[in-house]
LUMPA-585015 format. One record per residue (C-alpha): x, y, z; residue number from 1. Coordinates in steps of 0.2 Angstrom, whole numbers. Example, Ala and Ser with C-alpha at 12.3 -4.5 7.8 and 13.67 -1.06 7.14 Angstrom:
2
{X->62&Y->-22&Z->39&k->1}
{X->68&Y->-5&Z->36&k->2}
***
This chain:
351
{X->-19&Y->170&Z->-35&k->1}
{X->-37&Y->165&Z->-32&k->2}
{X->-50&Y->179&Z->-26&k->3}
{X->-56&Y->171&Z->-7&k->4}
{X->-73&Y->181&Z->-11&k->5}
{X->-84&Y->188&Z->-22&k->6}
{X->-88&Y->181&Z->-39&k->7}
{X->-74&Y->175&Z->-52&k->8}
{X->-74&Y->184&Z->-68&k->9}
{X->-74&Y->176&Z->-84&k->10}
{X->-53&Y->179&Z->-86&k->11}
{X->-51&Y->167&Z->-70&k->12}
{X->-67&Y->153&Z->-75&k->13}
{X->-57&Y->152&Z->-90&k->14}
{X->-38&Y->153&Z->-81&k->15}
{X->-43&Y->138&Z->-70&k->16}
{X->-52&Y->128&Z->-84&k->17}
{X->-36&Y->131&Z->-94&k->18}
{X->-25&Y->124&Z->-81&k->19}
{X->-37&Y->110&Z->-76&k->20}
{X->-37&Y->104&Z->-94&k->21}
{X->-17&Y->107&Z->-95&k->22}
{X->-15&Y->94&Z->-76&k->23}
{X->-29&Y->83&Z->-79&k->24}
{X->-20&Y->77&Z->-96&k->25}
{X->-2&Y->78&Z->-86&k->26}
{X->-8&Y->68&Z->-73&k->27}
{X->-20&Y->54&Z->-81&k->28}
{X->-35&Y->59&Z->-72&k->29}
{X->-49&Y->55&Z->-82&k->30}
{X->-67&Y->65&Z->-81&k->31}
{X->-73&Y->52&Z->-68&k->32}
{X->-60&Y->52&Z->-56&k->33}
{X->-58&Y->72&Z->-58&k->34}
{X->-75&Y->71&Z->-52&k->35}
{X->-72&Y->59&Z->-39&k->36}
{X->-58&Y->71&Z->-30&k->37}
{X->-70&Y->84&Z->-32&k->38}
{X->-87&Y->78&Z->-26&k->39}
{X->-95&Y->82&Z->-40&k->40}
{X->-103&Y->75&Z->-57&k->41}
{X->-94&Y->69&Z->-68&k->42}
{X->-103&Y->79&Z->-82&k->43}
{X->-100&Y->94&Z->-75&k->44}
{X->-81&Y->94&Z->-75&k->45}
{X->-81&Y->90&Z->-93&k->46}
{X->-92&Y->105&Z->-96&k->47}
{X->-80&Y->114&Z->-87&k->48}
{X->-66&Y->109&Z->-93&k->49}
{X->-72&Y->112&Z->-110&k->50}
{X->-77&Y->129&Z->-109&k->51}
{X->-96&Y->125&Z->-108&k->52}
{X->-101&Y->136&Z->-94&k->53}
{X->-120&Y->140&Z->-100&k->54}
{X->-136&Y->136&Z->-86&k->55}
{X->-139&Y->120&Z->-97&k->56}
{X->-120&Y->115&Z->-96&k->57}
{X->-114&Y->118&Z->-75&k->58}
{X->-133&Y->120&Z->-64&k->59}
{X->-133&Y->140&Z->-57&k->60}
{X->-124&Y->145&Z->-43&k->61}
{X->-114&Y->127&Z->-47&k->62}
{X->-102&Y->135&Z->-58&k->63}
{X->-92&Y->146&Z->-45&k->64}
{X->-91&Y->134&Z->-31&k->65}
{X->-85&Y->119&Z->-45&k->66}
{X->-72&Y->133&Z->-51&k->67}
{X->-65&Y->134&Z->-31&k->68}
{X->-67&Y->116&Z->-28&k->69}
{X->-55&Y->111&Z->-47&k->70}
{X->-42&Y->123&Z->-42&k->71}
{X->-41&Y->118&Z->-23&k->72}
{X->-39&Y->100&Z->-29&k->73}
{X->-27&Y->103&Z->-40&k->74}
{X->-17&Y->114&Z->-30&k->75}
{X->-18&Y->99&Z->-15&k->76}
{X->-13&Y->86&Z->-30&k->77}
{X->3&Y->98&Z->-34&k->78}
{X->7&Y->99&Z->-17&k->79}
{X->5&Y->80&Z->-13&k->80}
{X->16&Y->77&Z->-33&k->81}
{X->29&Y->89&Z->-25&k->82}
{X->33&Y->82&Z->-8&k->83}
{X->26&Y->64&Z->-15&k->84}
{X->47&Y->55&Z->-10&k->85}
{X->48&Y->37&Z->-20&k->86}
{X->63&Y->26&Z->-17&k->87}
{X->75&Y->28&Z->-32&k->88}
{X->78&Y->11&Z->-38&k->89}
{X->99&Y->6&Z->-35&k->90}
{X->104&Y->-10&Z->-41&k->91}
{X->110&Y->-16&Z->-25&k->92}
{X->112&Y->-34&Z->-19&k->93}
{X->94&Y->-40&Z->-17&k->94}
{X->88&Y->-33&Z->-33&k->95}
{X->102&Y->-40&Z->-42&k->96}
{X->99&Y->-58&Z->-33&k->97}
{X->80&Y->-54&Z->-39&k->98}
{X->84&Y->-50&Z->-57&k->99}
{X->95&Y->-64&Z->-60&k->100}
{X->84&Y->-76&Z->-52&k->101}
{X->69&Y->-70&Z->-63&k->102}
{X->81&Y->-72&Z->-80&k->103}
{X->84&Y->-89&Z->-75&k->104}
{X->64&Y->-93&Z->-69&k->105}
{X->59&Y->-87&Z->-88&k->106}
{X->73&Y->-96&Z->-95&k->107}
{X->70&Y->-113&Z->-86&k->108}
{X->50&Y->-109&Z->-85&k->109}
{X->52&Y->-115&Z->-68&k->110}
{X->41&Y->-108&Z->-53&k->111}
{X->56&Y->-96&Z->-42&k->112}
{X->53&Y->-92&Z->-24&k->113}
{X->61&Y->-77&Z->-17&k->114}
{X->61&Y->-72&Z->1&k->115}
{X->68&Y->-58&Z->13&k->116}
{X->64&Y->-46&Z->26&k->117}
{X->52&Y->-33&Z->23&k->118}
{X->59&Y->-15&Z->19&k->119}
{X->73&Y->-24&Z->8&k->120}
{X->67&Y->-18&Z->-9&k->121}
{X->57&Y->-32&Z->-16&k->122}
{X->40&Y->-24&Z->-20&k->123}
{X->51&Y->-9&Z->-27&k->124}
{X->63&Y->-22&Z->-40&k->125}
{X->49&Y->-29&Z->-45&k->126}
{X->42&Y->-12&Z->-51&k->127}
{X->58&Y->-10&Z->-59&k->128}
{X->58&Y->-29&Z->-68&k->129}
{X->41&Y->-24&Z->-75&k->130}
{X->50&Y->-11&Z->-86&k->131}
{X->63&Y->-23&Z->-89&k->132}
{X->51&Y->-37&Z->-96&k->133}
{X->37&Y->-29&Z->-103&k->134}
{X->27&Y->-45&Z->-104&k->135}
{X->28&Y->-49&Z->-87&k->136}
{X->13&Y->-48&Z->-76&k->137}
{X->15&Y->-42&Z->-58&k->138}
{X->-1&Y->-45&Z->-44&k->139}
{X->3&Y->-37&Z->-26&k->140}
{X->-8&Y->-46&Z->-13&k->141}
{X->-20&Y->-41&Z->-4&k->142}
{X->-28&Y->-49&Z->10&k->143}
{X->-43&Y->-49&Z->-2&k->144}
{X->-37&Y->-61&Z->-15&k->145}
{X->-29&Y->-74&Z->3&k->146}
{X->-42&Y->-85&Z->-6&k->147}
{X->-46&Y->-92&Z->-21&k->148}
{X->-62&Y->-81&Z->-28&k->149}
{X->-52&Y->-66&Z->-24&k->150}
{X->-36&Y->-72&Z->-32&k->151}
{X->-45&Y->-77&Z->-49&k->152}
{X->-51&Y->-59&Z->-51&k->153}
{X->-35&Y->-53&Z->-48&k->154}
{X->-26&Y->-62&Z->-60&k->155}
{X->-42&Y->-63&Z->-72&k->156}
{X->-41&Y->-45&Z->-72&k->157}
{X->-22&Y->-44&Z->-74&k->158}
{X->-23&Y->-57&Z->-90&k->159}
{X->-39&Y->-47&Z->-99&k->160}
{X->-34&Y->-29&Z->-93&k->161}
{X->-54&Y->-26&Z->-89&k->162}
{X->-65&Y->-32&Z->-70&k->163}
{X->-69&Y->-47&Z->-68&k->164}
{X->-84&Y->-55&Z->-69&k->165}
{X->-92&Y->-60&Z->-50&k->166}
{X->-90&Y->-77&Z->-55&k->167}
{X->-70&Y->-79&Z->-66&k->168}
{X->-65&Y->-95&Z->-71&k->169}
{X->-50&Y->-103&Z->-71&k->170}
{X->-52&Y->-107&Z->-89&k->171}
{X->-54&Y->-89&Z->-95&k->172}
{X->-38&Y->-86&Z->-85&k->173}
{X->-29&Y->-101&Z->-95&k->174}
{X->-37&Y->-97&Z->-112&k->175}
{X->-29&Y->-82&Z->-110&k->176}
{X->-10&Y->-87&Z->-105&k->177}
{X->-8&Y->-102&Z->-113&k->178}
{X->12&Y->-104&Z->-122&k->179}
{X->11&Y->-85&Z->-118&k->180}
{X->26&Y->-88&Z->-110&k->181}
{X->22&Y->-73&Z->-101&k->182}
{X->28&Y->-73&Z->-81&k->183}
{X->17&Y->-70&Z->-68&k->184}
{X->24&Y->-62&Z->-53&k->185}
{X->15&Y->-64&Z->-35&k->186}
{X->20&Y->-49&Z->-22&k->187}
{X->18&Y->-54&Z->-4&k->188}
{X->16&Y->-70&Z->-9&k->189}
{X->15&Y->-74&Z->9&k->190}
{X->-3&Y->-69&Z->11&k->191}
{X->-9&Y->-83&Z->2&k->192}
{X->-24&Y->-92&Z->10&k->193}
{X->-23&Y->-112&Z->7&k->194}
{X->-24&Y->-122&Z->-4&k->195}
{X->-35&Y->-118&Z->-16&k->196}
{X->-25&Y->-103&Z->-21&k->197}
{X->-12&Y->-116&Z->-22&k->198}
{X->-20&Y->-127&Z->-32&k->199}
{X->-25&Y->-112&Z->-46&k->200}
{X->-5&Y->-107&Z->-46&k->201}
{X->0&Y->-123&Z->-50&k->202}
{X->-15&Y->-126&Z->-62&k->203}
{X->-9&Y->-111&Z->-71&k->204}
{X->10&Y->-117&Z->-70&k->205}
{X->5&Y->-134&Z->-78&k->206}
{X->-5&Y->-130&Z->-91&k->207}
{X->1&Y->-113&Z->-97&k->208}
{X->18&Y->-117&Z->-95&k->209}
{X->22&Y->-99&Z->-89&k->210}
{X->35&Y->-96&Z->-77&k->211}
{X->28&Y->-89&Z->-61&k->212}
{X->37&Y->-79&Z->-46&k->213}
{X->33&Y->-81&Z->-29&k->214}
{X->38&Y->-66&Z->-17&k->215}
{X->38&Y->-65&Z->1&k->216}
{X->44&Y->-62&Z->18&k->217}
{X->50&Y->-80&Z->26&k->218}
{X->33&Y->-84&Z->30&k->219}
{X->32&Y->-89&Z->12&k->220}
{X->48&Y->-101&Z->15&k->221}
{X->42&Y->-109&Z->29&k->222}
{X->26&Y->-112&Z->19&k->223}
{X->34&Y->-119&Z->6&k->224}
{X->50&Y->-130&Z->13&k->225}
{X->45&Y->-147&Z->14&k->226}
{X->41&Y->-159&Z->-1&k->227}
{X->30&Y->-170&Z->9&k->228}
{X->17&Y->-156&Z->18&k->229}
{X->0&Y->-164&Z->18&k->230}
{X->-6&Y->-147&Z->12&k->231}
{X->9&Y->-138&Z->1&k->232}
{X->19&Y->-151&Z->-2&k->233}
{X->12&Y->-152&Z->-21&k->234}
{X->17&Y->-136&Z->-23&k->235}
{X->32&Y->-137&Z->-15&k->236}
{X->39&Y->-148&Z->-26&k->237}
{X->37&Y->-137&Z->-41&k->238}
{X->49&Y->-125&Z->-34&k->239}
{X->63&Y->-126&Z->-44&k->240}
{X->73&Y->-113&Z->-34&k->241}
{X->71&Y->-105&Z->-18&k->242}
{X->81&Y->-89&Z->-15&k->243}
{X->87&Y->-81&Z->0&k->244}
{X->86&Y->-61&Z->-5&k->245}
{X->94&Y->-55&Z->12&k->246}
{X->96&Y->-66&Z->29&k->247}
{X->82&Y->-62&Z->42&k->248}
{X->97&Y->-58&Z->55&k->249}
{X->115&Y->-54&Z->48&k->250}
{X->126&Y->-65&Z->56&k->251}
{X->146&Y->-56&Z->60&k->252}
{X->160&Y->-61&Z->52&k->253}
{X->176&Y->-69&Z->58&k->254}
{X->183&Y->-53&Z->60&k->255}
{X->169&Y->-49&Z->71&k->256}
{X->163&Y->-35&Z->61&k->257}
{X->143&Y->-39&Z->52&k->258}
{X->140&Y->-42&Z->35&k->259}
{X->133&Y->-26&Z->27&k->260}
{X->121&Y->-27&Z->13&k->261}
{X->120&Y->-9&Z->7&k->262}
{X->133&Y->2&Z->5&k->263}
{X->135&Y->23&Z->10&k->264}
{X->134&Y->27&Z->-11&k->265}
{X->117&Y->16&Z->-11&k->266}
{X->111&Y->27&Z->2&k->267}
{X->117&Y->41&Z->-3&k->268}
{X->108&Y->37&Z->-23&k->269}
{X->92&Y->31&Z->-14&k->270}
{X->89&Y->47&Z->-5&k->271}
{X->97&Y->62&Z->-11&k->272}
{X->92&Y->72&Z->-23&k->273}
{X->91&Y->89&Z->-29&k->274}
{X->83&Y->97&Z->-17&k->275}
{X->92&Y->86&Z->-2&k->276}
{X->108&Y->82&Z->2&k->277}
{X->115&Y->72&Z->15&k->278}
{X->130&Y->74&Z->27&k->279}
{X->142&Y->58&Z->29&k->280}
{X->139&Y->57&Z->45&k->281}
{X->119&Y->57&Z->42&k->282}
{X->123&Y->44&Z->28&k->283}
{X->131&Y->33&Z->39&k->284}
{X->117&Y->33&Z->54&k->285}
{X->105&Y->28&Z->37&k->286}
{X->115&Y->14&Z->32&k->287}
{X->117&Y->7&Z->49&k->288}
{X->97&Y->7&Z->48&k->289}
{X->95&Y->0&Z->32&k->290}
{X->108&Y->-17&Z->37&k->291}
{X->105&Y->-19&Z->54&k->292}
{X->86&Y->-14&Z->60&k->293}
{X->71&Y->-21&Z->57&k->294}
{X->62&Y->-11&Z->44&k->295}
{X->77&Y->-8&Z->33&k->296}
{X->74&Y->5&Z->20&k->297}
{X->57&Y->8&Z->22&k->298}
{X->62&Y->14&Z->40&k->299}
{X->75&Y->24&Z->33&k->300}
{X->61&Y->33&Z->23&k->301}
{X->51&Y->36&Z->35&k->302}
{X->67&Y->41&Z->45&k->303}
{X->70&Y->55&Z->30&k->304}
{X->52&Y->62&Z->29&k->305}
{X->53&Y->67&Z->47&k->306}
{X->71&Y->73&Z->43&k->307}
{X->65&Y->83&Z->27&k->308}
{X->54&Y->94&Z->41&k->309}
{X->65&Y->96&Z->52&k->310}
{X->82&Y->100&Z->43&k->311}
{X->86&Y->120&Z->39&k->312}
{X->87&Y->124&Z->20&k->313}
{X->101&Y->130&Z->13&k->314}
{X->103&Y->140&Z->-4&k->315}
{X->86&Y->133&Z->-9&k->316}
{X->91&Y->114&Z->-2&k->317}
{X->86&Y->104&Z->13&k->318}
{X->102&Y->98&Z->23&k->319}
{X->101&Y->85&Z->33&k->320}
{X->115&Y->81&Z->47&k->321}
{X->117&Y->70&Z->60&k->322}
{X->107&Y->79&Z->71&k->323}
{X->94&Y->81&Z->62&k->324}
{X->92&Y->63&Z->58&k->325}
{X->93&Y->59&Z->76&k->326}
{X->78&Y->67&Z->78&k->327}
{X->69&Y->60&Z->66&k->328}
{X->73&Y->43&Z->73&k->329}
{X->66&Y->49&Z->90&k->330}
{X->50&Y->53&Z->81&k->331}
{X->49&Y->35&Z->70&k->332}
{X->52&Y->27&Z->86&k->333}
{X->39&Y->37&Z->96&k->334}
{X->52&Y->47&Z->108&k->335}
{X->47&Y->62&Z->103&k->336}
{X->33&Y->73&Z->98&k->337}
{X->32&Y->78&Z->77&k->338}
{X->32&Y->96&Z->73&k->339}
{X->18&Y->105&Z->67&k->340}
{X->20&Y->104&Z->46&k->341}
{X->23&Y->123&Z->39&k->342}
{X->10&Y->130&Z->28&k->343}
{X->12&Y->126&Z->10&k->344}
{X->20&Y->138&Z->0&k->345}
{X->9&Y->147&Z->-13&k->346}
{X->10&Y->138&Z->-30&k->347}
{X->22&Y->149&Z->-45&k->348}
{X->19&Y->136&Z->-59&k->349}
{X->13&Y->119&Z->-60&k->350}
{X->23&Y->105&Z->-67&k->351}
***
């Protein structure tokens, strides 16, 4: 445990650099952003972490507070690593519908569009087709790259693996991707600006002849429907396939009952893990969130964090009931009024 006053001894400088070392490798975290969490210079942390606690090495007075502020950060960071909830990626229908699609994009070279609701999975299949096809380079949208400046850094920086210049070119871009054959994958494809950005997509698509992927929520369809659009029609008609990932609203079927998209064992290998488990009836109220409301898995995260605070633990696991998720929902929705978060246990180890 750390001291809250008085000076640290030598043993405990030396316990936190050792650890800071140990974490900062685990993690990635280079000197500069150890630095940047930290407030501080970025010489000073590699000082410390390498032992080099002389006047000349860490300013006086500096080295006791830096030794606090490195082992508060990294205790935050193990704290934030622990309760840090990602959705485990489940082959279910959209992701397979996504897959296949991409396989027969590359095959074809074609340019594929893909649309569904949000909180269906996209984003998160896309991570997943990145370790499936190493190659293949994936740009999420921001609403800084709706134009066409912003968009040429993106992908400049994609292709080159370094920032771009203020001014990128379109020919650097295609120098570098020509018969690569690589695919370029666009996430929220939706937020493109006009058609400029248009124009470098299907510039790229021309002369590199690289398959490109388009993903989006039905904006991007609507965008992209008609041939003969003054403004997207030329892009339009390079679409060689348009896919419907998940209809916006589920229509019933003749037995009157609604398509579902996601079933309970989906659910149940999306959310529970080691430390939470799930009763049926809990995993049911999910999956009727996940088919039938707006939102649809990224509401039943949310859904589950609440949960995760509210539930009892059992035997060292959180369980999560009915109840409980009910109450989560009141709390997504806005019903109800969070409870305070507990105070962090105190860290044993650190992964």
């Amino acid at each position: 445990m750390m001291p809250k006053d008085g000076q640290l001894t030598t043993e405990k400088l030396h316990e936190i650099r050792k650890r800071a070392a140990k974490q900062f490798k685990l993690w990635g975290w280079s000197y500069e952003l150890a630095a940047q969490k930290c407030a501080t210079n970025p010489t000073y942390i590699s000082n410390f972490v390498n032992g080099k606690f002389g006047a000349r090495d860490i300013p006086a007075g500096t080295l006791q507070k830096l030794a606090r502020t490195v082992n508060e950060v990294i205790e935050f960071a193990h704290r934030r690593k622990l309760r840090e909830r990602r959705l485990a990626f489940v082959r279910t229908c959209v992701a397979r519908r996504m897959i296949k699609g991409t396989m027969h994009g590359i095959e074809t070279c074609d340019v594929v569009l893909m649309h569904g609701p949000t909180g269906c999975g996209k984003s998160v299949t896309l991570v997943e087709l990145v370790t499936l096809i190493p190659a293949m380079i994936l740009i999420s949208l921001t609403s800084d790259q709706r134009h066409r400046t912003g968009l040429l850094r993106a992908l400049y920086s994609a292709v080159w693996g370094h920032a771009a210049p203020a001014r990128p070119r379109l020919s650097d871009i295609v120098e570098r991707l020509k018969h690569s054959d690589r695919l370029l994958a666009l996430d929220n494809a939706d937020l493109l600006g006009g058609p400029d950005c248009y124009q470098v997509i299907m510039d790229l698509h021309d002369t590199c002849h690289v398959p490109v992927l388009l993903v989006g929520t039905h904006r991007l369809l609507q965008r992209m429907m008609f041939d003969n659009d003054p403004l997207r029609g030329q892009m339009s008609s390079r679409i060689g396939m348009r896919i419907e990932l998940l209809s916006e609203q589920t229509s019933p079927r003749k037995s009157g009952r609604a398509a579902e998209w996601i079933r309970a064992d989906e659910i149940r290998q999306i959310f529970e893990s080691a430390q939470v488990k799930l009763h049926p009836a809990a995993v049911a109220r999910l999956k009727a969130i996940a088919n039938f409301e707006i939102g649809r898995l990224r509401r039943c995260e949310k859904v589950m964090k609440y949960a995760e605070l509210l539930a009892p633990r059992q035997s060292g696991q959180v369980v999560i009931t009915e109840q409980v998720l009910e109450q989560a929902i009141a709390l997504v929705s806005g019903d109800a009024v969070a409870p305070a978060s507990p105070s962090p246990e105190p860290l044993e180890a650190t992964a």
